[in-house]
C-alpha positions in Angstrom: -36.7 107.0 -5.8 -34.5 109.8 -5.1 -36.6 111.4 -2.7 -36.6 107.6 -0.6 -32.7 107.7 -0.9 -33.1 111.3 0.5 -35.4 110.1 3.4 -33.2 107.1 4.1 -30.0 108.9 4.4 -31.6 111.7 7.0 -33.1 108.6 9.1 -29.6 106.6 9.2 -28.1 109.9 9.9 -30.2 111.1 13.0 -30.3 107.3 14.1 -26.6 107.0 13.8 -26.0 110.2 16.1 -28.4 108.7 18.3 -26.7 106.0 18.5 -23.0 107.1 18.6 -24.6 108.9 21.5 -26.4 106.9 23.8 -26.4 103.1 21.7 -25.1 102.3 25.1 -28.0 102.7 26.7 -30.3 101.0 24.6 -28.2 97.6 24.7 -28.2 98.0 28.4 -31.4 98.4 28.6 -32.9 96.0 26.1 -30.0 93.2 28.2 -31.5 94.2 32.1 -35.1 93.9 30.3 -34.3 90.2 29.6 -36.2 88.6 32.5 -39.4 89.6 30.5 -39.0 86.6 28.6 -40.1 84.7 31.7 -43.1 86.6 32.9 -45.0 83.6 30.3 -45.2 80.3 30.4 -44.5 79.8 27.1 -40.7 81.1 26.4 -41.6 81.7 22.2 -44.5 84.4 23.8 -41.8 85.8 26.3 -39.3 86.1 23.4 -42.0 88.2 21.4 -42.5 90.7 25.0 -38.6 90.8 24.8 -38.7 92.1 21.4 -41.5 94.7 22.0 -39.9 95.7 25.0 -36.9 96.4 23.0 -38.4 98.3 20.6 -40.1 100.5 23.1 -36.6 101.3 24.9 -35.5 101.8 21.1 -38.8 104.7 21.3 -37.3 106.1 24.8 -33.6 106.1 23.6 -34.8 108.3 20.6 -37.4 110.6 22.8 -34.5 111.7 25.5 -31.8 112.2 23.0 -33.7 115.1 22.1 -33.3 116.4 25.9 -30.1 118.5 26.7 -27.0 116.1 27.8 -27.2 117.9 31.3 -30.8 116.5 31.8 -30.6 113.2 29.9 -27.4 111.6 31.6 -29.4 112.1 34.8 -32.5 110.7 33.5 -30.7 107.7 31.6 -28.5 106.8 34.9 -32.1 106.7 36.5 -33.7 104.4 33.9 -30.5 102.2 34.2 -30.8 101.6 37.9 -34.6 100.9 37.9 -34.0 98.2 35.0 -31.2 96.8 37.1 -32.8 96.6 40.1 -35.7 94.7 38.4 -33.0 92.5 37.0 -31.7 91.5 39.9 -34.8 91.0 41.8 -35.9 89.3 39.1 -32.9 87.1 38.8 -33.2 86.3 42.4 -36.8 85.3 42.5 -36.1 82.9 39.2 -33.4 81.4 40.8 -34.9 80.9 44.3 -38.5 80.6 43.8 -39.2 79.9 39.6 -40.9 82.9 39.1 -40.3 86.6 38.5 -41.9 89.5 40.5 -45.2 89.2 40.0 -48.4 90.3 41.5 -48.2 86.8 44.2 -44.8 88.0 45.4 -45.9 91.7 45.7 -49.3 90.7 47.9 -47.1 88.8 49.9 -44.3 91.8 50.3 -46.9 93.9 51.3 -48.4 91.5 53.6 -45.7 90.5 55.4 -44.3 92.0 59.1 -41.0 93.3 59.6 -39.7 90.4 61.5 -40.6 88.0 58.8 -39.0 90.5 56.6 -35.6 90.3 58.4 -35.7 87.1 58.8 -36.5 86.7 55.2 -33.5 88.6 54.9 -30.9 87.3 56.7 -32.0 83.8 55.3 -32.3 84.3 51.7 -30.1 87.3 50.7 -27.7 88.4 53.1 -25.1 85.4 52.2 -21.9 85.1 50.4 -23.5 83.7 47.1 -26.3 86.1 46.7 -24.1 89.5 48.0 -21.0 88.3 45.9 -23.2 87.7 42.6 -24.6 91.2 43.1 -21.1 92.3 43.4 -20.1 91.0 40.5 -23.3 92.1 38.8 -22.5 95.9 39.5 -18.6 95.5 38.4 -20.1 93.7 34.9 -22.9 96.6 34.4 -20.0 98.8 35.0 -17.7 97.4 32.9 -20.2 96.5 29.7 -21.5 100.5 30.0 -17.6 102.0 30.1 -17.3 99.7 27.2 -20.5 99.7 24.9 -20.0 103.9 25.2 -16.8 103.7 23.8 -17.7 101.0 20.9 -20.6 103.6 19.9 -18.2 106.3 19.8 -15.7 104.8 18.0 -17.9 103.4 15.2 -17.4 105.1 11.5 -20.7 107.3 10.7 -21.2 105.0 7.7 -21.3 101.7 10.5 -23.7 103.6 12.9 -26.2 104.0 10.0 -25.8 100.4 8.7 -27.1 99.7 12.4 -29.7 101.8 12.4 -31.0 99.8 9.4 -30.3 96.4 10.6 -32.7 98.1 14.3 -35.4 99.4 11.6 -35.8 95.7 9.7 -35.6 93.9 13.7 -38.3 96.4 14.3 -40.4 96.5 11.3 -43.4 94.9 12.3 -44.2 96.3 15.8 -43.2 99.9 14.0 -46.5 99.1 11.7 -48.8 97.9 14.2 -48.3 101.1 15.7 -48.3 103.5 12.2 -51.6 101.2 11.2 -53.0 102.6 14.6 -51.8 105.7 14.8 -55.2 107.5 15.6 -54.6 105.3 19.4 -51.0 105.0 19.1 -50.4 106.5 22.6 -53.0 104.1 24.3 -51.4 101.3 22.5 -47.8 101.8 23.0 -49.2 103.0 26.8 -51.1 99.1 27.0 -49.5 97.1 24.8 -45.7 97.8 24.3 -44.4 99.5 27.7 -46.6 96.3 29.3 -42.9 94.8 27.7 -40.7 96.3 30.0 -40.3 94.8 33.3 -40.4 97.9 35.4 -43.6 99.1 33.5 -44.7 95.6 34.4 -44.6 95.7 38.1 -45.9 99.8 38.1 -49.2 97.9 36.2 -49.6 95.0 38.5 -48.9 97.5 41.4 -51.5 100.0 40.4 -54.1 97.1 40.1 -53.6 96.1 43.5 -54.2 99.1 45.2 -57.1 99.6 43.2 -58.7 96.5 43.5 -56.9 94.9 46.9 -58.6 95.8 49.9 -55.8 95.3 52.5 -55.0 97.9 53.9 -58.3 100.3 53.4 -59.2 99.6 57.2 -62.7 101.6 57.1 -63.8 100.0 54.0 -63.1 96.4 55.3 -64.2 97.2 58.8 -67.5 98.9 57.7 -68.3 95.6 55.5 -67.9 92.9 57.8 -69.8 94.7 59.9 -72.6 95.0 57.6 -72.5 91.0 57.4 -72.5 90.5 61.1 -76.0 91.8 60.8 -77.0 89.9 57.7 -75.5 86.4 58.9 -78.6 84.9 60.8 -78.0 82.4 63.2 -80.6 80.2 62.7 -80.1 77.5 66.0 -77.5 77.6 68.7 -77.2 75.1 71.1 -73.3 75.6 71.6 -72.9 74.2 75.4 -69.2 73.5 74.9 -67.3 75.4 77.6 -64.1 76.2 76.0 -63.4 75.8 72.2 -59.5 76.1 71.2 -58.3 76.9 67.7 -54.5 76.8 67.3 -53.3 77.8 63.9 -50.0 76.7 62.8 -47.5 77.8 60.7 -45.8 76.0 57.2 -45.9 72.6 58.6 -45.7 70.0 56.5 -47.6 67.0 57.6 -45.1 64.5 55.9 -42.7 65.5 58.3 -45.0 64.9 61.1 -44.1 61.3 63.0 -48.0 61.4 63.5 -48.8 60.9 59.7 -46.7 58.5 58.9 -42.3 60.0 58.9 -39.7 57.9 59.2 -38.1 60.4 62.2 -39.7 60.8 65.7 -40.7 64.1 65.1 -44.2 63.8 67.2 -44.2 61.4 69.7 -46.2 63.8 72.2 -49.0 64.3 69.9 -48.4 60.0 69.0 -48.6 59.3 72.7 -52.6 60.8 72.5 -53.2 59.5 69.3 -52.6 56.1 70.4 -54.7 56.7 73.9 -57.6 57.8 71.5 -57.4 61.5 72.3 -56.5 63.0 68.6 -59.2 62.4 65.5 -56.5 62.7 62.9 -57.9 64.1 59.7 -55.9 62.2 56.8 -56.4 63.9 53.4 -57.1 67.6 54.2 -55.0 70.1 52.2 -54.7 73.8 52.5 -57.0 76.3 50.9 -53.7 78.5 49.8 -49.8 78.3 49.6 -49.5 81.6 52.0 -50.7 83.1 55.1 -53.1 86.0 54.2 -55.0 84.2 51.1 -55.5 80.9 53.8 -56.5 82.8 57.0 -59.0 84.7 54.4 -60.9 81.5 54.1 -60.5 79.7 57.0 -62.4 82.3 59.1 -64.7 82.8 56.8 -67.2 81.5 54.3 -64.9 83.0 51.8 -63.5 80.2 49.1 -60.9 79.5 47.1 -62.1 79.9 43.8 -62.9 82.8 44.6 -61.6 86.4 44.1 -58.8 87.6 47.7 -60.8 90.9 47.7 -63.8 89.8 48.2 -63.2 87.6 51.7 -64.8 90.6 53.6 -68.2 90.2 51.6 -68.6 87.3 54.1 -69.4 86.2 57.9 -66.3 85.5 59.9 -66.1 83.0 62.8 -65.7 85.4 65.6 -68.4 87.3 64.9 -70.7 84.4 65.1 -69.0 82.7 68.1 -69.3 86.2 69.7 -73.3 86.3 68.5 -73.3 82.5 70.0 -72.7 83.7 73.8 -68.7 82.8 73.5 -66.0 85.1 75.0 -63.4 84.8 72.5 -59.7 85.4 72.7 -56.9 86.1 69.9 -53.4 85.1 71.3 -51.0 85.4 68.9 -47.2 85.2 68.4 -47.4 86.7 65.1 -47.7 90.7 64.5 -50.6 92.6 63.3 -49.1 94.7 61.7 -47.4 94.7 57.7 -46.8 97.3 55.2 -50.4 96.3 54.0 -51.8 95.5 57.0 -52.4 91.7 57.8 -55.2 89.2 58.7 -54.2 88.7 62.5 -55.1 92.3 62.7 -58.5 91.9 60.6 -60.1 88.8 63.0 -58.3 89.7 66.5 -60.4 93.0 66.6 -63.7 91.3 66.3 -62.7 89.4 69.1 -63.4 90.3 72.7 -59.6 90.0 73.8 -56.5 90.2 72.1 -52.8 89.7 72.6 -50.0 89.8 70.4 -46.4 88.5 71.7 -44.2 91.6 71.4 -46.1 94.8 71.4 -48.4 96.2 74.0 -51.3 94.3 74.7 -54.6 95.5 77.6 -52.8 94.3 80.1 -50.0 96.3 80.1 -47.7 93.9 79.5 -44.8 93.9 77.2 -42.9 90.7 76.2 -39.9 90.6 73.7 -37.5 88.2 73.2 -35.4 87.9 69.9 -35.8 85.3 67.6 -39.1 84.7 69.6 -40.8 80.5 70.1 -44.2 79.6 70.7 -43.3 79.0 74.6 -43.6 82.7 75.2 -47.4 81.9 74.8 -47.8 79.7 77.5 -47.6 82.6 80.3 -49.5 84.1 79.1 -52.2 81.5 78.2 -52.2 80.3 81.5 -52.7 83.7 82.9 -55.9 84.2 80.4 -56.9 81.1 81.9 -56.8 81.6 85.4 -58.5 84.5 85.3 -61.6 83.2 83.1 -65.0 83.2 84.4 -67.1 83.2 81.2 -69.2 80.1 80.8 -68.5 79.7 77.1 -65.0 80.5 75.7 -63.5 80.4 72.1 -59.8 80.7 72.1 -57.7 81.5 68.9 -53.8 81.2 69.5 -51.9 81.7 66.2 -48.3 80.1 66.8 -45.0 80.9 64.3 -44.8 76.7 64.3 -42.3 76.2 62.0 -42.0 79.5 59.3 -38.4 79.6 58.2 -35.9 80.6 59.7 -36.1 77.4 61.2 -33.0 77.2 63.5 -34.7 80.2 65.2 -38.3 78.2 65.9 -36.8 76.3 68.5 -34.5 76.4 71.7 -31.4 74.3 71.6 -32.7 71.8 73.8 -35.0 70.9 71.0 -32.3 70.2 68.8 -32.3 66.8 68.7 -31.9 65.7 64.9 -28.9 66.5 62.4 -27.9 66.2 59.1 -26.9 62.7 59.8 -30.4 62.1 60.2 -31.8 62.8 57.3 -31.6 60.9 53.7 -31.4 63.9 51.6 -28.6 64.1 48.8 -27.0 67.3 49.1 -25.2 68.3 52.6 -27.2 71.2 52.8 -30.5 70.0 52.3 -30.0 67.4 55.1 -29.4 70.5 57.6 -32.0 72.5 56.6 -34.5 69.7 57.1 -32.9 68.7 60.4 -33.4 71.9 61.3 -37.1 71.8 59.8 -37.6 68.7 61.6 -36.5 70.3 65.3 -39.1 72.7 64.4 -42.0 69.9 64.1 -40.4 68.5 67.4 -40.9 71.5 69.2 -43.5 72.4 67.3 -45.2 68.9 69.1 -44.0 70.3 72.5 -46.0 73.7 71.9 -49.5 72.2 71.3 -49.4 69.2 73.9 -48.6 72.2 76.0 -52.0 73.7 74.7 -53.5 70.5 75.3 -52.1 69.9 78.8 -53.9 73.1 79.8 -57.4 71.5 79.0 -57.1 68.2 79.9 -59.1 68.8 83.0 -62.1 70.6 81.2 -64.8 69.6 78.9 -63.1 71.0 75.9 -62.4 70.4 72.3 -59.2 71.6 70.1 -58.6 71.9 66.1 -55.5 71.8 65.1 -54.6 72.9 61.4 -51.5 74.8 59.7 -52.5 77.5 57.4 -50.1 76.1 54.9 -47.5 73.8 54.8 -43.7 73.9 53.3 -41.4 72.1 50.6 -38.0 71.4 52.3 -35.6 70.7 49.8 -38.0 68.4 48.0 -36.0 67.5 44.7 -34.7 70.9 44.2 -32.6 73.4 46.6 -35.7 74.7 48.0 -37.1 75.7 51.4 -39.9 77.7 51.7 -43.5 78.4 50.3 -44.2 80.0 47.2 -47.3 80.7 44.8 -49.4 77.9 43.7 -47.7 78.3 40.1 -44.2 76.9 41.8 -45.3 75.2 44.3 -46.1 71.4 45.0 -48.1 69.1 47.2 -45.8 69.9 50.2 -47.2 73.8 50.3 -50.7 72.3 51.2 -50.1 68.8 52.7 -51.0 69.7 56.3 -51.8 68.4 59.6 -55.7 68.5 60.5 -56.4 66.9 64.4 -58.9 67.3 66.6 -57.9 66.9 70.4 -61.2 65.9 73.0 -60.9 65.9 76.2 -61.8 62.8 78.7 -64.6 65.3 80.1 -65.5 65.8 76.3 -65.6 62.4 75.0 -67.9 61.2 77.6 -70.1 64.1 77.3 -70.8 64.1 73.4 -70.6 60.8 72.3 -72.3 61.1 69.2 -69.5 64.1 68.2 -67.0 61.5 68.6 -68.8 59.1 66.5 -68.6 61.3 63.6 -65.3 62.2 64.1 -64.1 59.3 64.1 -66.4 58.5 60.7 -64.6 61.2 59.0 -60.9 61.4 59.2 -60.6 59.8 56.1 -62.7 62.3 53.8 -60.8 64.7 51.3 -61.2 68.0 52.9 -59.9 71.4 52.4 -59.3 74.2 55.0 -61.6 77.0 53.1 -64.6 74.8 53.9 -63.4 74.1 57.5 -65.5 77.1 59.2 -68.7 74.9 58.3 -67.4 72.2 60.0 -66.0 74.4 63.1 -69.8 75.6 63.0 -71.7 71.7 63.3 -69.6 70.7 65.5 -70.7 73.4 68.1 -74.1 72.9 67.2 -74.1 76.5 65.1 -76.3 77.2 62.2 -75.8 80.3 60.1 -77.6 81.1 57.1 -74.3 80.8 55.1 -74.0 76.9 56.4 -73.8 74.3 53.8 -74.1 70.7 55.7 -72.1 69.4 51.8 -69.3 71.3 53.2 -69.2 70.0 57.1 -66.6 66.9 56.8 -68.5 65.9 59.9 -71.7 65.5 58.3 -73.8 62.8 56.6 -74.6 64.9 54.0 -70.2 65.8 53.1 -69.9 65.9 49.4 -66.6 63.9 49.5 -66.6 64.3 45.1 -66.1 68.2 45.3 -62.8 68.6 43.6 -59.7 70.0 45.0 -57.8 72.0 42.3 -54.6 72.7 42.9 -52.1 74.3 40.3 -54.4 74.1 37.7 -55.6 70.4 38.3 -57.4 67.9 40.6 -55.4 67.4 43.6 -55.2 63.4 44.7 -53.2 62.4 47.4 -49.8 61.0 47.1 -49.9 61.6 43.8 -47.0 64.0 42.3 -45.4 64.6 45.6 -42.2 65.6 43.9 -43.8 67.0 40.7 -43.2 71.3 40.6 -43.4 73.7 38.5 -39.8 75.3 37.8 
């Protein structure tokens, strides 16, 4: 017994110099490691990774006391700013998007281009709520280290070791799960209890994607697809039609789109065709993703959903087979190709046999930049692609920045037609961010009747899609896209159409005919490249007629999942995960 008394008193002792030492930093710590608790769903799991996480900043308070106070301020001041970075970002991310930083909100860091970046910026963080709460953050850390130092210092030897006790009995449990494993106690506390810490949490999810992730290993992706441009067959081409346009939108919304159905005139160019029986307009297709990289993965290739991200490259792409097919094909983009991870316009563009990209040096040795750059800035340039075609067959991707956020800049002020009056929102502000949204689908309309204007004279056939769409202030002070875990319906409601021309429509009736037969079928935009495919007369080996919305054979009962369950439309529109 006495020897247990002896034991006891040398623990409380050391702990309690420990403590009077640097108890600050522990309760810092363990307080910046708080968001933890919502890397879970379940908040009774998150409280448990709270409680390890404590214990193993307890572990790292007593392992750099034993360092020399000249090395160990520096090393705690360290610590202390990585924890509160990752409390901040994390606070931010909760706040704004219901979810912490996770491996979604890294692939889509690292995916991203600097001008989305800024804009991203400017939007989101560079305002007088988010600036002056991080203000006030660093006066409170301030203020809480100045004073938790002095309440450690000031504490009565005899107090320090009655905390040291109270910390031992908290900490009982995990302490024996690690003595009953000792013989792997450093791959346990390395897996198990620094996983607890939010800054050890993003090194591990950051470490898996650059093992696993192949963005931005160029060779590697680059050397696969073009193994599988020689094992994709084409088993029958009879692809006549002379030019083939694909214009990919961006975060639009279909609900906010006159032509489906709003209350506000947001398309009445794209109406006017609609009613003259130019437009096939697809009804219940959804998005195969809530972002741009994981949806423009799938769409140009036979690449699905359920599937793993890194393995899109293990399959065909559209241009390759177009290419294969005797079409000249184009990639016009207002978008970059570049990211700090590289990015998909880059991926696809070079397998095509011309690219441009608004903004940076393109073969022609032309240069455009203008700040805050529309969609119009593509019509030049389309026109002069255009005027100086002479292949026979011509496939033609343009890749507009539709309506991404910011969306005051997606549009010139002519365009700014609707205002907060307009809209039936019940906060101020989310009436002007969705009249600005909404000016964005105007112009938006304006940009691909343009498109269409330019073909109206040829025998030629457009799809329009958006990669994903966008929740505007949709029961919660929200406007933007986030992962499928926080999203809802309005992140994959999108518009699907399909433009003919007169020369067209006379020319294949039977394609109109089965158009018009399926604009009503539940689709989804990572089975679209089969449909792309029949309707100019393409056969791969990877073609599954079940997955051609155009075809007799369509398997309409293939479920949708989204978020975890079957979508079905207009069903949970304002239902989200928070």
């Amino acid at each position: 017994m006495n020897k247990i008394k002896k034991i006891l008193a040398a623990v409380g002792s050391i702990g309690g110099k420990i403590l009077k030492a640097d108890g600050y930093f522990f309760v810092v710590l363990a307080i910046l490691n708080l968001p933890i608790i919502f890397f879970v769903d379940d908040l009774e799991v998150g409280a448990v990774n709270f409680w390890f996480g404590a214990f193993a900043i307890l572990i790292v308070t007593a392992v750099i006391n034993l360092l020399p106070l000249k090395i160990r301020r520096p090393i705690q001041g360290v610590l202390i700013i990585i924890f509160a970075a990752h409390f901040v970002t994390d606070t931010f991310l909760l706040y704004k998007f219901g979810v912490p930083l996770n491996m979604d909100i890294l692939q889509i860091i690292l995916g991203t281009n600097p001008t989305e970046a800024q804009e991203f910026l400017l939007e989101y963080v560079v305002n007088f709520k988010v600036l002056g709460g991080l203000t006030a953050f660093i006066f409170v850390l301030t203020a809480l280290i100045f004073a938790l130092k002095k309440f450690f210092s000031t504490r009565s030897d005899e107090r320090l070791k009655h905390f040291v006790f109270d910390l031992l009995i908290i900490f009982f449990p995990p302490m024996m799960i690690y003595i009953c494993f000792a013989v792997n106690a450093l791959l346990s506390i390395t897996n198990n209890l620094f996983l607890k810490t939010t800054p050890w949490h993003t090194v591990k999810e950051a470490q898996y994607l650059a093992d696993t992730a192949p963005i931005g290993n160029e060779s590697k992706i680059f050397s696969e697809m073009d193994k599988q441009l020689e094992t994709e067959k084409i088993l029958s081409d009879e692809s006549d039609i002379p030019f083939v346009i694909f214009v990919l939108g961006e975060s639009t919304d279909r609900n906010h789109m006159q032509l489906y159905g709003y209350r506000l005139p947001t398309t009445p160019l794209l109406n006017a065709r609609y009613e003259r029986g130019e437009i096939f307009r697809f009804n219940d297709t959804i998005a195969c993703a809530n972002n741009t990289s994981p949806a423009m993965a799938r769409i140009f290739t036979f690449a699905e959903k359920d599937e793993s991200m890194n393995d899109w490259y293990f399959h065909a792409n559209l241009f390759d087979i177009v290419r294969r097919a005797g079409y000249h094909t184009i990639w016009l983009s207002n978008q970059r190709a570049l990211g700090l991870w590289g990015n998909f316009d880059k991926y696809f563009s070079v397998r095509c046999d011309e690219k441009y990209f608004i903004g940076v040096e393109d073969p022609i040795e032309r240069k455009i930049k203008v700040d805050g750059q529309i969609d119009g800035v593509l019509l030049p340039v389309l026109d002069e692609l255009l005027a100086a075609s002479t292949a026979e067959k011509n496939f033609l991707l343009i890749h507009l920045y539709g309506t991404h956020g910011i969306y005051r800049d997606r549009y010139p002020a002519e365009f700014e037609k609707f205002s907060a009056a307009d809209e039936d929102k019940p906060e101020e502000s989310w009436r002007q961010v969705t009249a600005e949204y909404d000016n964005a689908v105007l112009y938006n309309d304006f940009i691909v009747n343009e498109i269409i204007r330019r073909f109206e004279d040829k025998n030629a056939v457009m799809i329009y899609i958006s990669d994903h769409g966008e929740e505007v202030c949709e029961g919660r002070d929200f406007a933007c896209h986030s992962a499928e875990e926080e999203g809802n319906v309005h992140m994959i409601e999108i518009p699907a159409i399909v433009w003919a021309s007169k020369d067209f429509r006379e020319r294949y009736p039977e394609k109109i005919s089965v158009l018009n037969s399926a604009v009503d079928r539940p689709y989804r935009t990572d089975y679209l490249i089969h449909a792309l495919l029949e309707l100019m007369d393409i056969r791969t080996t990877s073609f599954d007629a079940i997955k051609s919305i155009i075809n007799d054979n369509f398997d309409s009962t293939r479920p949708r999942i989204y978020n975890g369950k079957p979508y079905i439309k207009n069903i949970g529109r304002l239902n989200y995960v928070r």
